[in-house]
C-alpha positions in Angstrom: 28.2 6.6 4.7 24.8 7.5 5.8 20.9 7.0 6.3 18.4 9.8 5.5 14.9 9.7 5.2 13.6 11.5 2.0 15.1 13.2 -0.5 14.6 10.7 -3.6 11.4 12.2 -4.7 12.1 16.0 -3.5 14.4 18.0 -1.8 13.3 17.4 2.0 16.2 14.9 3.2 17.2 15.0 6.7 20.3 12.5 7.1 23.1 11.4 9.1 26.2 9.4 8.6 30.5 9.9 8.6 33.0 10.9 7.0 36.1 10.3 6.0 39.0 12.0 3.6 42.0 12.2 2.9 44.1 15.4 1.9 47.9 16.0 1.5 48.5 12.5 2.8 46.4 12.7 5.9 43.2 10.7 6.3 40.3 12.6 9.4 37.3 10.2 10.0 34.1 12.5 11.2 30.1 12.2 11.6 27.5 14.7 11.0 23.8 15.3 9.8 22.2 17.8 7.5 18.6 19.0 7.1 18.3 20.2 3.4 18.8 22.9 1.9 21.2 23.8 5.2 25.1 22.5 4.6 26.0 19.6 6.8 26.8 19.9 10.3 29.6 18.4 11.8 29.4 16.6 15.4 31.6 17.7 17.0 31.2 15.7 20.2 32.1 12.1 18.7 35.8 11.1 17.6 35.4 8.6 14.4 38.0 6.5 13.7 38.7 4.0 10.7 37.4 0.4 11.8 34.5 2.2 13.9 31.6 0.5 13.8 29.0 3.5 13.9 24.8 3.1 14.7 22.7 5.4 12.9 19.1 6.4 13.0 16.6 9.2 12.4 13.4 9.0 13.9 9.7 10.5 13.7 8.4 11.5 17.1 5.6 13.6 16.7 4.3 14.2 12.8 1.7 16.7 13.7 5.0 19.1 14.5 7.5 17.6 12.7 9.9 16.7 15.2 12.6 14.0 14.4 15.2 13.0 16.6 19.2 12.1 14.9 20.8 9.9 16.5 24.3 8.4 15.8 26.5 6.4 18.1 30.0 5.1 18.1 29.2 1.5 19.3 33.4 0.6 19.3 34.3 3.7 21.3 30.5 4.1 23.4 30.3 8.1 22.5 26.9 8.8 21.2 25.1 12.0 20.2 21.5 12.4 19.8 19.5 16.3 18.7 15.9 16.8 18.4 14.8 18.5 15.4 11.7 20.3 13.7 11.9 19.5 9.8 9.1 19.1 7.3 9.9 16.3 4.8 7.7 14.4 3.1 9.4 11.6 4.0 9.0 9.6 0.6 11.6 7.8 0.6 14.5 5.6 3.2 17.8 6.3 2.6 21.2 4.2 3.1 23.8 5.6 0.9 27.6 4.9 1.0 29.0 7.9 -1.5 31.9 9.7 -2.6 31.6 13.7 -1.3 32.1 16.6 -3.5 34.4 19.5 -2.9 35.1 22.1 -4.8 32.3 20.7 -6.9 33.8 18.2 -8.1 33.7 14.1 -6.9 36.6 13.3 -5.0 38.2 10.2 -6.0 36.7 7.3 -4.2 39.5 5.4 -1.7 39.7 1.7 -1.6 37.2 1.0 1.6 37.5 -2.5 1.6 33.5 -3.5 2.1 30.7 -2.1 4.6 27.9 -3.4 5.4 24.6 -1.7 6.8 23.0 -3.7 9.2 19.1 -4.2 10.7 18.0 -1.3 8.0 13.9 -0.4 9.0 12.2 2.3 7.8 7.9 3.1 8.9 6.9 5.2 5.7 3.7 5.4 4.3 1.6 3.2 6.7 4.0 0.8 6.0 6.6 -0.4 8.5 9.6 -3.2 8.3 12.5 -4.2 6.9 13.7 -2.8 3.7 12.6 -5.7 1.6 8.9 -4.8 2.8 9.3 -1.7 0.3 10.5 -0.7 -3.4 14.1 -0.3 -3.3 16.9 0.4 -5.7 20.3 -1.3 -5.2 22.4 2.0 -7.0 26.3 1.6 -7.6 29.2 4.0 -8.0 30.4 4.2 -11.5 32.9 6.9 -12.9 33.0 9.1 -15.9 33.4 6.3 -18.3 30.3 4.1 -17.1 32.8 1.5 -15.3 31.5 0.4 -11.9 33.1 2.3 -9.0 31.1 -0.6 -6.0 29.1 -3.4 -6.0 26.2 -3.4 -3.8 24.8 -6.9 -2.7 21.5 -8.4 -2.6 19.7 -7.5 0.6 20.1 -10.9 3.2 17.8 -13.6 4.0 16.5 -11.3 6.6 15.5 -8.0 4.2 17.5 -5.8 6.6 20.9 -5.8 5.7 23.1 -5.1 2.5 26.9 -4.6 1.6 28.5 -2.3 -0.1 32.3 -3.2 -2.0 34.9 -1.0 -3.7 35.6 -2.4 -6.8 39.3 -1.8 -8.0 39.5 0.0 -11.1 42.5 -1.5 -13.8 
């Protein structure tokens, strides 16, 4: 799960999110943030656990030098991490994206999650600040090889700022 800001339009998305897989039985939980075309980088300094209830945000502080700050916190444990960044992206787009990963190149198979919602979603993009709703948006589900829906993403809230995303058992 994570929120990035461009990246739909071009290849400048700087993002931030978690984590979590499971391999030979064992299931690790961890955040991180990438700045594309550099791999992800994994924080280190927060412990994720299942259940967590993680706050993420990326923010613009001075577009003159391109400086953004990442910031992701841990709001059931308190551990939070924040880094100051120079990146150039055009930012064209907002970004909140529950996916499967790829390793190997290949999609991993997508667990049973149970449902997660993202919460007071804002973005300030082209002169334009506000809730989601305020913008274009696309609600985009999960499917696998066969076309047969993998999620189900709801219809943003009352409010414009909040969505859910559920697995979808597959028969």
């Amino acid at each position: 799960m994570w929120v990035g800001i461009g990246g739909e339009l071009d290849q400048t998305l700087i993002q931030v999110g978690t984590e979590n897989a499971v391999s030979s039985g064992q299931a690790t939980y961890y955040a991180w943030y990438e700045l594309l075309p550099n791999f992800a980088v994994v924080i280190n300094t927060l412990t994720v656990s299942s259940g967590d209830v993680m706050v993420a945000s990326i923010t613009l502080l001075n577009s003159a030098t391109n400086q953004w700050n990442i910031h992701i916190s841990d709001t059931t444990t308190g551990q939070d991490f924040s880094l100051n960044v120079s990146y150039n992206s055009t930012r064209s787009s907002g970004e909140w994206v529950l996916e499967r990963p790829t390793m190997n190149n290949k999609l991993t198979t997508l667990a049973d999650f149970g449902s997660v919602t993202f919460a007071d979603c804002y973005l300030n993009a082209n002169n334009i600040s506000g809730a989601i709703s305020r913008f274009y948006y696309l609600r985009l589900e999960m499917t696998n090889d066969l076309n047969n829906p993998l999620t189900s993403v709801s219809n943003l809230a009352a409010n414009g700022t909040s969505f859910t995303v559920s697995y979808v058992p597959t028969h």
